[in-house]
N, C-alpha and C positions, 0 to 999 in steps of 0.2 A: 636421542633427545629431540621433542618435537620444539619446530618453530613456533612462538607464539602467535597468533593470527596478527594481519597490520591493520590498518585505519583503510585500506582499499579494499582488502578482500571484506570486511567486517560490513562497510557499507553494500557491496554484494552481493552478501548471504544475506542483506535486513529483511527484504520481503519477503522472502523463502519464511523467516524467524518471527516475523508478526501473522503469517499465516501455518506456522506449526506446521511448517512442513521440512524440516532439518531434521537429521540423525539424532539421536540424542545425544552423542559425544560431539559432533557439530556445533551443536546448542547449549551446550555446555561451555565450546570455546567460545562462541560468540559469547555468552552472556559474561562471561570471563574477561573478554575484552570492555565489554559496558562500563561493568563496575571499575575499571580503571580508566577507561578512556572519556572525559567530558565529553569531547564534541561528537563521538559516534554516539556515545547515551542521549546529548541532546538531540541528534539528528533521529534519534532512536523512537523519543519521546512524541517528538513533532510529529514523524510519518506516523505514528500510534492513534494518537488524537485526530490525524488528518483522515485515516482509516476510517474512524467514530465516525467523525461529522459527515463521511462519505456513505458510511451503512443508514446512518441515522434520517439522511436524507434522502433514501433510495428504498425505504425498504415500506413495505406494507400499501404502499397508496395507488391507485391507478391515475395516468395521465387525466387531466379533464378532458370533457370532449370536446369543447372550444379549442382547447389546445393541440388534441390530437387533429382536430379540423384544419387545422392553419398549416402543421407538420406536414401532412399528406400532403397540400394543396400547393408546400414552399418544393418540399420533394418532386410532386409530378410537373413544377415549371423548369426547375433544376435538371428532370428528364429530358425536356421538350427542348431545353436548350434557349 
């Protein structure tokens, strides 16, 4: 008889689980745990949406170049010490 996964290991496989990279029998237990467990579902939920807002705001755009202007310039004093 297998143990059922806890609220520690479930929180450790999450990101493995929101980026689809689990086993499928893995992914089976975690999701398993979800639907019972509120606060790993919520925890579950949160890091999901925080993923979004994280793709959503990363994706497609190039730095300005005012921006990338200031980055270099804060880096090569950072160099210089």
């Amino acid at each position: 008889m297998k143990i059922p996964i806890d609220c520690q290991r479930a929180l450790e496989q999450l990101q493995d689980w929101l980026r689809d990279e689990m086993a499928p029998a893995a992914a089976t237990e975690l999701e398993a745990h979800l639907q019972k467990c509120a606060h790993c579902r919520t925890q579950a939920e949160f890091e999901a949406r925080f993923r979004d807002v994280v793709a959503r705001a990363t994706s497609g755009g190039e730095c300005p170049p005012e921006t990338r202007a200031r980055l270099l310039d804060a880096l090569r004093r950072e160099q210089q010490g």
